[in-house]
C-alpha atoms as a printed R data frame, in Angstrom:
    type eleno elety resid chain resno       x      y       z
1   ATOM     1    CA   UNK     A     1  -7.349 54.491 -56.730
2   ATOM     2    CA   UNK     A     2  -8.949 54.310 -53.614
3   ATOM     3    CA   UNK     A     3 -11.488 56.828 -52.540
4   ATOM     4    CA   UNK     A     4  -9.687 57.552 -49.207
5   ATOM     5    CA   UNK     A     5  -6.718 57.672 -50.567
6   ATOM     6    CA   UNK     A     6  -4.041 60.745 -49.968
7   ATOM     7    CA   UNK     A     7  -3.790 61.186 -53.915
8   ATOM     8    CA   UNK     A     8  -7.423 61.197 -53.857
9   ATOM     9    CA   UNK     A     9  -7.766 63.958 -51.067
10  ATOM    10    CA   UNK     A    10  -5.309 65.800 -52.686
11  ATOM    11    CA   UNK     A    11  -7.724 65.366 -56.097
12  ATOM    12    CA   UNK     A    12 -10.735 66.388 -54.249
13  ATOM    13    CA   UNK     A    13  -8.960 69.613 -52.224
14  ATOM    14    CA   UNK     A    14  -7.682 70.869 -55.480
15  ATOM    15    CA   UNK     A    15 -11.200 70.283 -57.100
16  ATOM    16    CA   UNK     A    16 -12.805 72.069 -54.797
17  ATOM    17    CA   UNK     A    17 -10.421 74.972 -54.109
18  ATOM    18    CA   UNK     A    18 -10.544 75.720 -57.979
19  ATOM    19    CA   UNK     A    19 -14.160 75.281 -58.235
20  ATOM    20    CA   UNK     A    20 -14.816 77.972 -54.987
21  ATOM    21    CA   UNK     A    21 -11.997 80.223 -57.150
22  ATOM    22    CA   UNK     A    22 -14.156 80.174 -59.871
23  ATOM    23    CA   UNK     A    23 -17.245 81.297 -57.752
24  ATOM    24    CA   UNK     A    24 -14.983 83.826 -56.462
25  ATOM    25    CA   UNK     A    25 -14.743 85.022 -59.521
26  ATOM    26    CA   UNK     A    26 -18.509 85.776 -59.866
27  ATOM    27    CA   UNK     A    27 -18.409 87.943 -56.868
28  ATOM    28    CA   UNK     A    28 -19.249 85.176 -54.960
29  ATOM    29    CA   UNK     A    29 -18.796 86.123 -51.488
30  ATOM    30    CA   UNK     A    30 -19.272 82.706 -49.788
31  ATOM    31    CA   UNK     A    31 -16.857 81.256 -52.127
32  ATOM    32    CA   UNK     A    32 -14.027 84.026 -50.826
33  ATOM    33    CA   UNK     A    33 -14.851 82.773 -47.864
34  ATOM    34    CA   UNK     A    34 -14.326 79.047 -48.850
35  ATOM    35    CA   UNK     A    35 -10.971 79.769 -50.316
36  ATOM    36    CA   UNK     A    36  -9.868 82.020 -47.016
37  ATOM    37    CA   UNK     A    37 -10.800 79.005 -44.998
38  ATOM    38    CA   UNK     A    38  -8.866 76.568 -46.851
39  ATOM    39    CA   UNK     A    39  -5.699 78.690 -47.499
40  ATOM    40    CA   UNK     A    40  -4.740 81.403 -45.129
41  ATOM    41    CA   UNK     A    41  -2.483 79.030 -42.626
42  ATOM    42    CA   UNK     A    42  -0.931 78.474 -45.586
43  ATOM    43    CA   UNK     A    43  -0.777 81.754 -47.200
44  ATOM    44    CA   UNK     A    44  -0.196 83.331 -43.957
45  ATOM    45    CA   UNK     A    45   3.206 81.140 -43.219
46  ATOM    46    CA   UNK     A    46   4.223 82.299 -46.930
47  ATOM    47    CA   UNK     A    47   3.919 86.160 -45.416
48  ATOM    48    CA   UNK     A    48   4.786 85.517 -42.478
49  ATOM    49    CA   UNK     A    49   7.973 84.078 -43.836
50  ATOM    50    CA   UNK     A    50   8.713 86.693 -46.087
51  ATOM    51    CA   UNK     A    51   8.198 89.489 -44.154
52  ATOM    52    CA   UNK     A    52   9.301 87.823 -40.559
53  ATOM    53    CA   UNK     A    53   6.745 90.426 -38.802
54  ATOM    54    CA   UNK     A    54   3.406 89.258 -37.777
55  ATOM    55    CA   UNK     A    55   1.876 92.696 -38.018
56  ATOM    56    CA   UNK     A    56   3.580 92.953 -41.520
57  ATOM    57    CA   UNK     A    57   2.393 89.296 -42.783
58  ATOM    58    CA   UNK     A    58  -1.661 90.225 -41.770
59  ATOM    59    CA   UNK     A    59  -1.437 93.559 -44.272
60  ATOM    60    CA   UNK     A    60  -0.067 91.930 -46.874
61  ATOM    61    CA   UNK     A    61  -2.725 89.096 -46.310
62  ATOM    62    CA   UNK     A    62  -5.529 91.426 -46.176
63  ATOM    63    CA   UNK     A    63  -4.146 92.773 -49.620
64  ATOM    64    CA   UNK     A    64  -3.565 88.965 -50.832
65  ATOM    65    CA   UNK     A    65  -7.430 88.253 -50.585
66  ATOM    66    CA   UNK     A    66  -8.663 91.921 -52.264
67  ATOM    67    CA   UNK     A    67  -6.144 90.704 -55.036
68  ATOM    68    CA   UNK     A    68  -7.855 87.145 -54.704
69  ATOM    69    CA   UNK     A    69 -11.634 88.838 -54.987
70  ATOM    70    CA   UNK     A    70 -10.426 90.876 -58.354
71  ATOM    71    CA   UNK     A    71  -8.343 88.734 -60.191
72  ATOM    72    CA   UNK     A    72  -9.740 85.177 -59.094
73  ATOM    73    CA   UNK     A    73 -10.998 85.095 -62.977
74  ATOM    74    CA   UNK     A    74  -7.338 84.918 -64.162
75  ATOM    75    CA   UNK     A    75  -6.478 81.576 -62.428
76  ATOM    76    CA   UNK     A    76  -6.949 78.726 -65.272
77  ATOM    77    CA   UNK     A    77  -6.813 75.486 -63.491
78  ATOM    78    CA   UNK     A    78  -5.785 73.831 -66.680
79  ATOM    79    CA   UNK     A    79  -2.291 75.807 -66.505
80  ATOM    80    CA   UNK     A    80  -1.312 74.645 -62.706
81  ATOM    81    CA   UNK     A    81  -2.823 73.832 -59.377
82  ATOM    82    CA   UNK     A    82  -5.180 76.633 -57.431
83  ATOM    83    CA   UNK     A    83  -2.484 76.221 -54.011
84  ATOM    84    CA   UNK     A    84   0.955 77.124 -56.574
85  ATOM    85    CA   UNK     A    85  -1.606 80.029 -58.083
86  ATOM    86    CA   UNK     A    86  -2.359 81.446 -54.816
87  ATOM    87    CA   UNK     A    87   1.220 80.969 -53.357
88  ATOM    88    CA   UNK     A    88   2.669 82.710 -55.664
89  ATOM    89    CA   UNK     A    89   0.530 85.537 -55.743
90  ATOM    90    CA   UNK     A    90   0.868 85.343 -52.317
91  ATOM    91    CA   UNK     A    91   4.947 85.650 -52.349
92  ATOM    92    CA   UNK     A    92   4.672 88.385 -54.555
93  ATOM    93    CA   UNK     A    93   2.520 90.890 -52.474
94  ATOM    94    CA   UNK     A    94   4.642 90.062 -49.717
95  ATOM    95    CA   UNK     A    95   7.840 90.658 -51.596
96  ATOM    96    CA   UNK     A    96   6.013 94.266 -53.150
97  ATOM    97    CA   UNK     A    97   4.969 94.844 -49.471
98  ATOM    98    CA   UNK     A    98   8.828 94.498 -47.700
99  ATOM    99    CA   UNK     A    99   9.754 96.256 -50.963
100 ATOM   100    CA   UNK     A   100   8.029 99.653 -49.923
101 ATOM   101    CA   UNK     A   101   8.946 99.138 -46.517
102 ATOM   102    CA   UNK     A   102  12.710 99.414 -47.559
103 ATOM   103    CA   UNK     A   103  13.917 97.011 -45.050
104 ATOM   104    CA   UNK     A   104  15.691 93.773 -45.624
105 ATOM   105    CA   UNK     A   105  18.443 91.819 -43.367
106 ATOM   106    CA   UNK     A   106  19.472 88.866 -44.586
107 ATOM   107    CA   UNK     A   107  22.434 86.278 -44.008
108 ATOM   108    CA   UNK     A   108  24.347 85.401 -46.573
109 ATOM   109    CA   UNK     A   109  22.967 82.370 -48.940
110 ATOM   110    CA   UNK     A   110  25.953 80.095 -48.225
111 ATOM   111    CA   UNK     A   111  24.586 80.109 -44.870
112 ATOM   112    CA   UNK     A   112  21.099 78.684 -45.459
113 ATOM   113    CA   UNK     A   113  22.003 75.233 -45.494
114 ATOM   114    CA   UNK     A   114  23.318 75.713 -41.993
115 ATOM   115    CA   UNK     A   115  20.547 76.819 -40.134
116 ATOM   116    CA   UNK     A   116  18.492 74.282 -39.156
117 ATOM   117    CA   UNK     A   117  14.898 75.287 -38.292
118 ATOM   118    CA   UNK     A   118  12.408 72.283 -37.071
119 ATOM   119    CA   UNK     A   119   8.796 74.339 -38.507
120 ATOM   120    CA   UNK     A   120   8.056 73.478 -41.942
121 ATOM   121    CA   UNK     A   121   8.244 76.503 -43.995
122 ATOM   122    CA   UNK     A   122   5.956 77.555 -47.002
123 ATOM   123    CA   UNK     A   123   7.740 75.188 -49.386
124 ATOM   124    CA   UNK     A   124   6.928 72.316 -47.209
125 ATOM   125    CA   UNK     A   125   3.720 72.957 -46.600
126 ATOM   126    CA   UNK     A   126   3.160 73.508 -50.492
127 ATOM   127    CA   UNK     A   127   4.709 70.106 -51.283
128 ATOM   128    CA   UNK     A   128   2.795 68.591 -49.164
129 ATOM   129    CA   UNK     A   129  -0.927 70.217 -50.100
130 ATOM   130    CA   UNK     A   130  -0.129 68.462 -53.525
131 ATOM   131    CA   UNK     A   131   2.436 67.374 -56.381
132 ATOM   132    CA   UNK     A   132   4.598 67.076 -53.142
133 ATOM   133    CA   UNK     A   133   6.695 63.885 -53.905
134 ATOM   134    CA   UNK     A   134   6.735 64.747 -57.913
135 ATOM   135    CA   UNK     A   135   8.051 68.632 -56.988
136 ATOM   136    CA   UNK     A   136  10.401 67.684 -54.471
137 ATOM   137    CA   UNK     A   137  11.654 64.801 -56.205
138 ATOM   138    CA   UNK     A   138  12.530 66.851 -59.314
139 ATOM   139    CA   UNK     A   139  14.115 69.490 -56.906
140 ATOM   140    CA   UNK     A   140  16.629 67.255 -55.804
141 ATOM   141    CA   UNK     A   141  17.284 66.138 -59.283
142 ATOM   142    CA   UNK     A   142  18.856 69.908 -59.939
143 ATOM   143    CA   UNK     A   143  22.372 71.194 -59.072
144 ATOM   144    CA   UNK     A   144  22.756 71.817 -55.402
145 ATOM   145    CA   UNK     A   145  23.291 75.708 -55.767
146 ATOM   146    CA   UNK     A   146  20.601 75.768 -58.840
147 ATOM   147    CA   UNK     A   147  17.754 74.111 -55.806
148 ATOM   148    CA   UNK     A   148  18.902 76.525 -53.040
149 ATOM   149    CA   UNK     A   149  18.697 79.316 -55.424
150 ATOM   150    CA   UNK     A   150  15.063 78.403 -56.700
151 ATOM   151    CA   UNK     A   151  14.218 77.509 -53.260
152 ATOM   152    CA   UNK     A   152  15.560 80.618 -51.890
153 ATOM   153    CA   UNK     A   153  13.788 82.757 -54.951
154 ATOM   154    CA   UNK     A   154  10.284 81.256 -54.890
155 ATOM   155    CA   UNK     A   155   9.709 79.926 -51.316
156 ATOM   156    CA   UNK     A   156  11.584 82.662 -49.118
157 ATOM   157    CA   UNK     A   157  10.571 85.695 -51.353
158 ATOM   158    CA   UNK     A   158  14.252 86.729 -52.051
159 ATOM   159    CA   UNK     A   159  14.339 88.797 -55.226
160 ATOM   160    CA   UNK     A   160  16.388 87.942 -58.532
161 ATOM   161    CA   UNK     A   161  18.725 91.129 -57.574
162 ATOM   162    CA   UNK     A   162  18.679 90.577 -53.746
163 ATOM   163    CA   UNK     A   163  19.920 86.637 -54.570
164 ATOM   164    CA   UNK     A   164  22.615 87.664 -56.888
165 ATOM   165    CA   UNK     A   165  24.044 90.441 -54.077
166 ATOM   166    CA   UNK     A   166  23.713 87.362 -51.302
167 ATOM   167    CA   UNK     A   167  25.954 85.364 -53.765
168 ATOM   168    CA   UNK     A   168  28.168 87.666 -54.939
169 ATOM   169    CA   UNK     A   169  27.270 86.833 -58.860
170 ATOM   170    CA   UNK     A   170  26.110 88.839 -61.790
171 ATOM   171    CA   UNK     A   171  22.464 89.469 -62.101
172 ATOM   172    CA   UNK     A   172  22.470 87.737 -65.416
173 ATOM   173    CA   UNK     A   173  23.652 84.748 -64.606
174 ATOM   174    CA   UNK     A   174  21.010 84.537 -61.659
175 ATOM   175    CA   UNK     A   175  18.416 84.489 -63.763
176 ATOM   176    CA   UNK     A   176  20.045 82.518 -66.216
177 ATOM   177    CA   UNK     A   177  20.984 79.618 -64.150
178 ATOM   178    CA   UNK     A   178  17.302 80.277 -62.298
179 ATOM   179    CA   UNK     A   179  15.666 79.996 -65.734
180 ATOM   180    CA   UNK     A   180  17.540 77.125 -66.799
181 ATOM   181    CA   UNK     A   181  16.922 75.695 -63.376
182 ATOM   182    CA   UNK     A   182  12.930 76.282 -64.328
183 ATOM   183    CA   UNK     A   183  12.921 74.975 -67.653
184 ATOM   184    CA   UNK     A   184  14.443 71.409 -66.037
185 ATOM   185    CA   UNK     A   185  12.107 71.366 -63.216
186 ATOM   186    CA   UNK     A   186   9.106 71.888 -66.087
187 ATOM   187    CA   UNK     A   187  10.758 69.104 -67.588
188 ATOM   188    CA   UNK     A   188  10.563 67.174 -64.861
189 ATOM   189    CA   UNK     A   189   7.200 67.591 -63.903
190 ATOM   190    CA   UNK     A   190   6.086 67.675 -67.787
C-alpha cells in the first residue's frame, strides 16, 4: 500500500489518535490537547446534532473532554477504532445532557427519509474518518427500516424508548430488531 495513500492516512490518523489517548490517559495534558485538536469538529457536529442548540452542544462538549481526561484509560484500541470510541461517548453525553433538559421535538421516523439536508451529518463524517466504505457498505446490506432505525439510534442520539414512540412499536421489539440489526452489521464487519 502506498504511503500516501487514503487507507494509509486513515492508518496513521487512527495510530496517532489512539496513541495521544493513551497519553491522555497518563494525565498527559498535551496529549488532551492533541485529541481536542483532532476531534472536536467532529465531536462537536455529533452534539450539535443531537441537541440542535449551539449553546447546548458546547456544554455537553466541555463535559465530553472532562469524561475524555478521566476515562481515556478505558479505550482499548484492540476492541474498535479511537473516532467510534469517542463518538459514542460523545452521543451519549449529549443524549444524558437533552435528557435533563426535558425537551425533545421530533418528527415522526417515517419522515426522515424525506428530508433532504445537503451538510453531512455525524454519521458521514464518521464513515468517512475511517472503516467508511466497509461500515456503510454493510449498512446498506440491512433491512431498510432495521438501517434507519440504527442510523436514527446511534448517529442522531434518539433513544431505544424515544424510537419505539416515533414508530409506534413495542419497546421490545426495538431493541430486538436493533440488536439483531447489530449482531449482522458485526458480522459484516467481522
Amino acid at each position: 500500500m502506498a504511503a500516501d495513500s487514503p487507507d494509509s492516512s486513515l492508518s496513521l490518523e487512527r495510530v496517532a489518535l489512539s496513541r495521544a489517548l493513551a497519553r491522555v490517559a497518563m494525565q498527559d495534558r498535551d496529549a488532551l490537547q492533541e485529541v481536542y485538536r483532532r476531534t472536536s469538529r467532529k465531536l462537536f457536529g455529533i452534539c450539535l446534532r443531537i441537541l440542535g442548540e449551539r449553546a447546548d452542544a458546547e456544554d455537553a462538549m466541555q463535559e465530553v473532554y472532562l469524561t475524555i481526561w478521566r476515562r481515556a484509560g478505558s479505550f482499548d484500541p484492540a476492541r474498535g477504532s479511537p473516532i467510534s470510541w469517542l463518538a459514542a461517548l460523545t452521543r451519549n453525553r449529549a443524549i444524558d445532557l437533552l435528557r435533563r433538559s426535558g425537551r425533545r421535538e421530533m418528527a415522526p421516523i417515517e419522515l426522515a427519509d424525506e428530508i433532504a439536508d445537503e451538510t453531512p451529518d455525524a454519521e458521514t463524517a464518521l464513515l468517512q474518518l475511517g472503516d467508511d466504505a466497509q461500515i456503510n457498505t454493510c449498512i446498506e446490506t440491512l433491512a431498510k427500516s432495521d438501517a434507519t432505525m440504527i442510523r436514527t439510534a446511534f448517529f442522531e442520539g434518539t433513544t431505544y424508548a424515544e424510537l419505539a414512540g416515533r414508530s409506534a412499536m413495542p419497546l421490545g421489539t426495538v431493541k430486538s430488531r436493533i440488536r439483531r440489526a447489530l449482531l449482522k452489521l458485526r458480522e459484516c464487519l467481522g
